[in-house]
N, C-alpha and C positions, 0 to 999 in steps of 0.2 A: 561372296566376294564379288567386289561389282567386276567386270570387264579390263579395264584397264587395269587392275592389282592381277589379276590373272595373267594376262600378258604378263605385265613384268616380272611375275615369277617364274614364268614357263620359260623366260629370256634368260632368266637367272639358273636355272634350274640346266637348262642344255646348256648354257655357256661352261657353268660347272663342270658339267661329262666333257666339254671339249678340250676346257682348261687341262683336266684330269689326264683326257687322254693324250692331247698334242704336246701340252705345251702352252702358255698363255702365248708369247710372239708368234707361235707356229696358228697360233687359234681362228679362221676365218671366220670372218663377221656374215660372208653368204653361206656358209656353211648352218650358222646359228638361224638366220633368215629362213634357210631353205627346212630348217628340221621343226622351226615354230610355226613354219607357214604364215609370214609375215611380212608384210614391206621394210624397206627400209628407211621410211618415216616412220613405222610403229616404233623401233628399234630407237631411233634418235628423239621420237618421244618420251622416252624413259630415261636414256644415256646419252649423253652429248658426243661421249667417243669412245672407242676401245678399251681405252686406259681405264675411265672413270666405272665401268661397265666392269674390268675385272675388279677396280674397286670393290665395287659393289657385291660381284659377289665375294670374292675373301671374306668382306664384313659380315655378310647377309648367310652365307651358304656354308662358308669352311669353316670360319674360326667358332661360330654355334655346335655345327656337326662335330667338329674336332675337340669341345669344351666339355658337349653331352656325353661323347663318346669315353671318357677319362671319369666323367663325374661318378657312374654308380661306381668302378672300381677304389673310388678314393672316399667315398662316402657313407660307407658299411660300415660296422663296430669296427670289425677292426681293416683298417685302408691296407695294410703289409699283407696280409693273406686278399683281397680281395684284388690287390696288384697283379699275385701272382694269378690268380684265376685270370685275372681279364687277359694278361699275356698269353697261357695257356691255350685259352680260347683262341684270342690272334692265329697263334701255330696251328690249330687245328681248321680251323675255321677256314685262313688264309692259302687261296692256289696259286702255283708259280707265275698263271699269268696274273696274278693279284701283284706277287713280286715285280715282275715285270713293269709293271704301269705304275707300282709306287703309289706312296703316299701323299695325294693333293695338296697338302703344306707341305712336307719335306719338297717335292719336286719345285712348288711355286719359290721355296723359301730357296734354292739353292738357284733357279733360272735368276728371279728380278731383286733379291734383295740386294744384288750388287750391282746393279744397272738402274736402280729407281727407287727413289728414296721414300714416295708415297707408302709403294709394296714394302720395304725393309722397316717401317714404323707400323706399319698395319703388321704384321709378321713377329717384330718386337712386343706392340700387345699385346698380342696371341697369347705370345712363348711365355711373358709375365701374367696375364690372366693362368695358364695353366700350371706357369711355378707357383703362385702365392696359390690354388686350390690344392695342392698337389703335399707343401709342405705347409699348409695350414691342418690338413686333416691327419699328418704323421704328428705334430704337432699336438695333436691331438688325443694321440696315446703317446706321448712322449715318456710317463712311469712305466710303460712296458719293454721303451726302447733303449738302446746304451745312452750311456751319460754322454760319450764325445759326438756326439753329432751338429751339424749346421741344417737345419732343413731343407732352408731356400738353395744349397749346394746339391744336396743330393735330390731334390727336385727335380737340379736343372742336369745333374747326371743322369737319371731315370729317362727322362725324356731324349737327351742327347744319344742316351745307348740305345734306344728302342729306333731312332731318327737313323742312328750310324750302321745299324743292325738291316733297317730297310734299304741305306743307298748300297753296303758291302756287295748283299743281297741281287739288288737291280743290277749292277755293273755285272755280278757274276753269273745273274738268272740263274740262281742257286737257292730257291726254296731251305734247302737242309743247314746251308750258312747261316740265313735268319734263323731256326731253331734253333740252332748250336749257340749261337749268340744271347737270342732270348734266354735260353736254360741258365747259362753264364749270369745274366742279370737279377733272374729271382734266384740263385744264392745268394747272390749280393744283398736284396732284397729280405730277403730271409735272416742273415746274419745280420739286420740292423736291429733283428730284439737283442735282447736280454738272455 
């Protein structure tokens, strides 16, 4: 990787943990500076400003991680058991300060989707990129599952409740709410076979 694609990952890459952590409006640009060990023309070499800079990574950093991170759960034989594992996992996996800091899209999606219409369409991709894999692959063993089903609905439920599970969650710094919630969802999950 020559030099300059270096830099701009490693800008993209802290920007990401700062997004994550503050906030993208709370995000300082010398902060990002200070952690790449970089001027602030290396910085506006790559990105012209703040904004286009969290562009970038939304595009580059979250909505990949957040697409990879869904794909093997929904891409095994069978995606209804392979949901619940991946949930599972989450719960067990996931520490309350995990809670706490939230999920890099849920947080970005609920700060700028309503203050900037860039991030609210980059967000909206997302959300459709992950519905159409999500209820392509149930879709997919549809002769296992009930007849009354929509998939592109329950898609966008599956995500919503895992979404609404993480802010409950945040707001209450209640680790055990997410599980209770999660649990809640693979029945749901479950009672979509046959």
């Amino acid at each position: 990787m020559r030099d300059a694609e270096a830099t701009r990952r490693k800008i993209l890459e802290v920007a990401a943990d700062e997004i994550h952590q503050h906030g993208f409006q709370a995000t300082s640009l010398s902060i990002i500076l200070k952690r790449c060990e970089i001027s602030k023309g290396a910085l506006y070499h790559h990105f012209d400003n703040k904004l286009e800079l969290g562009y970038a990574v939304f595009e580059e950093i979250y909505t990949p991680m957040f697409i990879a991170t869904w794909q093997p759960a929904v891409e095994v034989d069978d995606p209804i058991m392979g949901l619940i594992k991946f949930f599972k996992d989450i719960c067990q996996e996931m520490t309350c300060d995990d809670i706490v800091c939230g999920c890099p899209i849920n947080n970005l999606c609920q700060e700028m989707s309503g203050v900037d219409e860039g991030f609210r369409l980059r967000i909206l991709n997302m959300q459709q990129q992950l519905n159409h894999l999500i209820a392509f692959n149930l879709q997919r063993i549809a002769s296992q599952l009930r007849n009354d089903l929509d998939f592109n609905q329950i898609a966008y439920f599956i995500v919503s409740s895992f979404h609404g599970a993480y802010s409950l969650s945040k707001s209450a710094k209640n680790k055990e709410l997410f599980d209770k919630v999660i649990a809640e969802l693979c029945i749901y999950i479950t009672n979509l076979k046959k």
